[in-house]
C-alpha positions as CSV (number, residue, x, y, z in Angstrom):
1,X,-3.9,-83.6,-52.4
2,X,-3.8,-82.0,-49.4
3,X,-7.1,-80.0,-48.3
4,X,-6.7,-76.4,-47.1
5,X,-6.9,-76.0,-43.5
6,X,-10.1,-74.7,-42.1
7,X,-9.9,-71.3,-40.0
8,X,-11.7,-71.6,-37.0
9,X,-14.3,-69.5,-37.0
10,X,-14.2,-68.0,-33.1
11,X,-10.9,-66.6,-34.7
12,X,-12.4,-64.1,-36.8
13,X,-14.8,-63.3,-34.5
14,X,-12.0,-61.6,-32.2
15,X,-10.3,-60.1,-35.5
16,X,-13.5,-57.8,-35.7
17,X,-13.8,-57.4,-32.1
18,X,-10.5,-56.2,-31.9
19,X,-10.4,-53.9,-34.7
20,X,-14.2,-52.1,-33.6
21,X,-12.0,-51.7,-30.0
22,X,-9.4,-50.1,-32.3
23,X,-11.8,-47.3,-33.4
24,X,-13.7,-46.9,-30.1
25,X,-10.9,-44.8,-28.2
26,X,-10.0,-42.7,-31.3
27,X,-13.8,-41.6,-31.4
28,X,-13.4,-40.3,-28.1
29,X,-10.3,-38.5,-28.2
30,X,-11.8,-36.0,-31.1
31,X,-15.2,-35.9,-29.7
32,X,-13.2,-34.6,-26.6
33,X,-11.1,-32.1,-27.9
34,X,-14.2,-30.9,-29.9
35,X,-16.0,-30.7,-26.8
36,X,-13.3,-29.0,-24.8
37,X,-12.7,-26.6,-27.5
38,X,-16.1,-25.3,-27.6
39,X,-15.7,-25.3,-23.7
40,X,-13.0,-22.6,-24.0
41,X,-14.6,-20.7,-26.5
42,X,-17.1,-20.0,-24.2
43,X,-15.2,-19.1,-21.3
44,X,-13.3,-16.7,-23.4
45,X,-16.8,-14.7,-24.6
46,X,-18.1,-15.0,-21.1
47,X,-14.9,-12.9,-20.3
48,X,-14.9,-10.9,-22.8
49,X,-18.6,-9.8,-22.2
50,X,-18.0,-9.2,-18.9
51,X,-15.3,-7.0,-19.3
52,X,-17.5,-4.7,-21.7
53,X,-19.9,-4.4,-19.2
54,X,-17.6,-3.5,-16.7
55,X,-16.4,-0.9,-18.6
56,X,-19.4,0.6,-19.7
57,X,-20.9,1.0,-16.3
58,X,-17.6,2.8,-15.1
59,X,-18.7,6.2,-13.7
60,X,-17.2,9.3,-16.1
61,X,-15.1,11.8,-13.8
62,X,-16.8,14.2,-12.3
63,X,-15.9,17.6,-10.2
64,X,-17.1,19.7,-8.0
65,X,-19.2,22.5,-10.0
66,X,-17.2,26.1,-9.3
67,X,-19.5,28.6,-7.1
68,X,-19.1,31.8,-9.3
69,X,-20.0,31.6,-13.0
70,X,-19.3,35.5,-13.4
71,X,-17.4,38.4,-12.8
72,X,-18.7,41.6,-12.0
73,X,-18.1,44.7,-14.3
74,X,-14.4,45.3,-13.1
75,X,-14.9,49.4,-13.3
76,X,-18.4,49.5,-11.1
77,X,-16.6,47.0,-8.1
78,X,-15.7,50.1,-6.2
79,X,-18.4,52.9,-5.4
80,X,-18.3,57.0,-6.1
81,X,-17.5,58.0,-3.2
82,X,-14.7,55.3,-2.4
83,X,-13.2,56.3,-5.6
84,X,-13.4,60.1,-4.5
85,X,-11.7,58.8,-1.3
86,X,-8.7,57.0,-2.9
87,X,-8.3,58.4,-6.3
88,X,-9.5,62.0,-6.1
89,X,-10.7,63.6,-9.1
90,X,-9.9,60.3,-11.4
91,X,-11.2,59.9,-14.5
92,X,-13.0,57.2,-15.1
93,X,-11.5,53.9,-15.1
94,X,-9.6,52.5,-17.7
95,X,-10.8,48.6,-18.3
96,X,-7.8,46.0,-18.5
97,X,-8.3,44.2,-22.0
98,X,-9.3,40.5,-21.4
99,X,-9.7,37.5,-24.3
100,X,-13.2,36.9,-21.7
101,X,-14.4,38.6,-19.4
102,X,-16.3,36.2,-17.2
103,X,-12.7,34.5,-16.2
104,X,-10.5,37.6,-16.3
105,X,-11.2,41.5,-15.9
106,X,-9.5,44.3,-14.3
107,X,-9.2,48.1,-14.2
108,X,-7.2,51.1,-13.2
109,X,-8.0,54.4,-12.1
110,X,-5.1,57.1,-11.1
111,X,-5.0,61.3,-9.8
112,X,-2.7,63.8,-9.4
113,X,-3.8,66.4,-7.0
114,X,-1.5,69.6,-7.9
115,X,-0.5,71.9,-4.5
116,X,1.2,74.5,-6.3
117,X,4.7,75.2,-4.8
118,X,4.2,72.7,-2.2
119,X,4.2,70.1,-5.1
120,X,1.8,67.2,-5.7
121,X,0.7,63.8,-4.2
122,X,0.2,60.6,-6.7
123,X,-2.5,58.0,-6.4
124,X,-3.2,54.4,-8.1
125,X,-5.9,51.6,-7.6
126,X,-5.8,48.8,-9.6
127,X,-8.5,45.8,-9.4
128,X,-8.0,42.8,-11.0
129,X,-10.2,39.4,-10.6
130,X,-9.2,36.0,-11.9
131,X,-11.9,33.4,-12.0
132,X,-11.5,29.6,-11.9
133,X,-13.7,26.9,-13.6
134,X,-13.9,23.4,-12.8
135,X,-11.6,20.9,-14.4
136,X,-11.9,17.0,-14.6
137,X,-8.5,17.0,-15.2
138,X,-7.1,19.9,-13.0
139,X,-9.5,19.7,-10.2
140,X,-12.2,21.7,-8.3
141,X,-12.6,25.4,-9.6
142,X,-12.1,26.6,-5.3
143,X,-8.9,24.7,-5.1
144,X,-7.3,26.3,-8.5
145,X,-8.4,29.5,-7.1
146,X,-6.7,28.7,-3.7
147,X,-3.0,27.7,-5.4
148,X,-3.1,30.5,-7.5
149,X,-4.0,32.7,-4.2
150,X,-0.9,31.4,-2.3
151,X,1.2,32.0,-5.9
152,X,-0.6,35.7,-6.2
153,X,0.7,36.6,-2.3
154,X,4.1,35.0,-2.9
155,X,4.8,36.9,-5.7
156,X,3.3,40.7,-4.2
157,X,6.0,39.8,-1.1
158,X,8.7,39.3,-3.8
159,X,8.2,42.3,-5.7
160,X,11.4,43.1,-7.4
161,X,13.0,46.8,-5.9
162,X,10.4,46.4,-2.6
163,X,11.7,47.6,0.8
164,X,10.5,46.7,4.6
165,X,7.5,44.1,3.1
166,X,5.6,43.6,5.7
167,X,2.2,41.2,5.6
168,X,-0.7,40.9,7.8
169,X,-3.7,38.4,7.2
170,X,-7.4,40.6,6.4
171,X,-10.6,39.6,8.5
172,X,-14.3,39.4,6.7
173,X,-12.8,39.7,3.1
174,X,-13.7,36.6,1.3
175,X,-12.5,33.0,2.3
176,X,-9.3,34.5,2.8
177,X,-7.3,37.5,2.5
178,X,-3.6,39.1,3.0
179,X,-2.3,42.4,2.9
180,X,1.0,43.2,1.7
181,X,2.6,46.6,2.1
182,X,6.2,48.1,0.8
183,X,8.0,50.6,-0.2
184,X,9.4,51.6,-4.2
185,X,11.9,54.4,-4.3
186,X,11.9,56.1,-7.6
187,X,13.2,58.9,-9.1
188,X,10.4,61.0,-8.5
189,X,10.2,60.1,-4.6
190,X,8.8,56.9,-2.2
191,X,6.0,55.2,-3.7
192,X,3.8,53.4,-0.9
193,X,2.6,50.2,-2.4
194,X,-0.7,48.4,-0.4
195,X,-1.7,45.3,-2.0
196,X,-4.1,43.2,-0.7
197,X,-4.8,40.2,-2.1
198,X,-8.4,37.9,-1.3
199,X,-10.0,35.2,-2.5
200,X,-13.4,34.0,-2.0
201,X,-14.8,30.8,-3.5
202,X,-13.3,30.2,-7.2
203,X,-12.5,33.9,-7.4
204,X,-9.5,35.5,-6.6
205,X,-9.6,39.4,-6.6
206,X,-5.8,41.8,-6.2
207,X,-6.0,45.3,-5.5
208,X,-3.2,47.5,-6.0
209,X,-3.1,51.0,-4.3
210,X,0.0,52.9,-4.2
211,X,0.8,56.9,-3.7
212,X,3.8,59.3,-3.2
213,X,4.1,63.1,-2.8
214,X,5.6,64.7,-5.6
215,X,7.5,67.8,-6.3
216,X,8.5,68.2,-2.9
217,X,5.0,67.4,-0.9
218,X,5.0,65.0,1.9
219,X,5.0,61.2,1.6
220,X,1.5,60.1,2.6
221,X,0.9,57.5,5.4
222,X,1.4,53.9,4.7
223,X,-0.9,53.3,7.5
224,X,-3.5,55.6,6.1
225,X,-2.8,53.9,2.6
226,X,-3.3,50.2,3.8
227,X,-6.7,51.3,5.8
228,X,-8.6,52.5,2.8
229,X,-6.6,49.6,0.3
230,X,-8.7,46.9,3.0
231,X,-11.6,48.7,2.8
232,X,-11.6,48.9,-0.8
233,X,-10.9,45.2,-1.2
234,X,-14.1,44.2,1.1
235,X,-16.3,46.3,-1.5
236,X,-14.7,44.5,-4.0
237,X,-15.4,41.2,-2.7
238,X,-18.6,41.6,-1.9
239,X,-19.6,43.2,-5.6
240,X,-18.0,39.6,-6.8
241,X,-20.7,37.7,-4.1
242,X,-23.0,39.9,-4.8
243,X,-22.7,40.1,-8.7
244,X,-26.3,39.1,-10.5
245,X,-26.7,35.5,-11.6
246,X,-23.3,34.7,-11.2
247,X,-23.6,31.9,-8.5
248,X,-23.9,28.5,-9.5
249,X,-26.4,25.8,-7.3
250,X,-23.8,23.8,-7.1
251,X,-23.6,20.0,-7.8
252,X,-21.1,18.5,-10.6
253,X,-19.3,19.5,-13.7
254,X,-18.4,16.9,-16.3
255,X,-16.2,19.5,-17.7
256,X,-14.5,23.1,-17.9
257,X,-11.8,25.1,-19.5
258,X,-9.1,26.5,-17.4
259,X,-9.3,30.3,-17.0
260,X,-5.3,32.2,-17.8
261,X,-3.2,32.9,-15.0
262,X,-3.2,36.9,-14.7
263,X,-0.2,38.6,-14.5
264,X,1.0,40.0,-10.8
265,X,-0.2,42.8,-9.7
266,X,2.1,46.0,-11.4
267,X,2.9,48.4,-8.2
268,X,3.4,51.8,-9.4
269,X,3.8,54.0,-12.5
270,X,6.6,55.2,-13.7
């Protein structure tokens, strides 16, 4: 009977070496996806972290702060006796109605001085300020004020039914000033229109002076008209720079509301 034939024994020694070499690299290919894994993970939170940082130590917007928290009363702008000048025996004035004051106010103030059979001559001020706050969004409260300025003058010179507008610029009234000066022919005669129209700061201020002879009495001066219309205006300006606790320190605002856009100035009355 034929014996079985031994195995060598070196042979099964390389049967297990082979097979542990088997498992070796297999070991290492999940320990290193394990380890690269956590590797990203890491890189990914380190990001992510960073970015929140970032974020949170971006500045918020700031503005310059507007100059002028206030407005003056609109009725005590213009003193007695330049109201006896301009508007002879006026009542008092009548206050334009405003949703707030501090941003918007106006008022009006108009005479009729009767000469008999020589007729009568017609006067009307108007003052009206407009007020700008600071807006993260819209900008500095000085530079609204300025755009609406250049708007305010463009629109006086386009007055609808105005003849021979002239303009002329206004020294020491605010930042800056214009005067605007026409003519309005209506049934009852030549109204003389002066407007002048200033701005100082985030304020801009319109006054409206306008006066005709009635019934036959002579047309006033335009000249005359336009001199005490600038002099009025430089009270004006200086009540608004003058008006108590209503300049800011300065420094930034985080945040303010828009004040309305005022109408244009209305020339004369029917």
């Amino acid at each position: 009977m034929q014996r079985r034939a031994q195995r060598d024994p070196s042979v099964k020694r390389l049967h297990r070496v082979l097979a542990g070499a088997a498992v070796v690299p297999a070991m290492l290919i999940v320990a290193g996806c394990s380890s690269d894994s956590g590797s990203d993970d890491g890189k990914d939170k380190a990001a992510d972290s960073s970015a929140s940082a970032s974020a949170s130590a971006s500045p918020s917007p700031t503005v310059r702060a507007a100059v002028y928290k206030d407005l003056p009363e609109a009725c005590d702008v213009l003193s007695k006796k330049t109201l006896d000048d301009l508007v002879p025996k006026a009542k008092s004035g009548k206050e334009s109605q405003s949703e707030d004051i501090s941003t918007r106010a106006g008022c009006s103030w108009d005479s009729l001085a009767n000469n008999g059979v020589d007729g009568s001559q017609f006067r009307w001020l108007s003052v009206s300020m407009l007020r700008f706050e600071s807006d993260t969004t819209r900008g500095a409260g000085d530079e609204l004020a300025e755009e609406y300025y250049d708007k305010q003058v463009g629109d006086v010179q386009a007055a609808e039914g105005a003849e021979d507008t002239k303009s002329e610029p206004v020294t020491d009234t605010g930042d800056e000033a214009t005067a605007v000066r026409y003519d309005l022919k209506k049934k009852e005669g030549t109204f003389k229109q002066q407007t002048v129209v200033a701005r100082v700061e985030n304020v801009v201020l319109t006054l409206d002076y306008n006066g005709a002879g009635l019934a036959g009495d002579k047309t006033p001066s335009a000249d005359d008209l336009m001199k005490d219309a600038k002099k009025a205006a430089k009270e004006a300006v200086k009540a608004v720079t003058g008006s108590g606790g209503g300049k800011s320190s300065g420094g930034d605002a985080e945040s303010g509301s828009p004040s309305k856009p005022a109408s244009s100035s209305a020339p004369a009355k029917d």
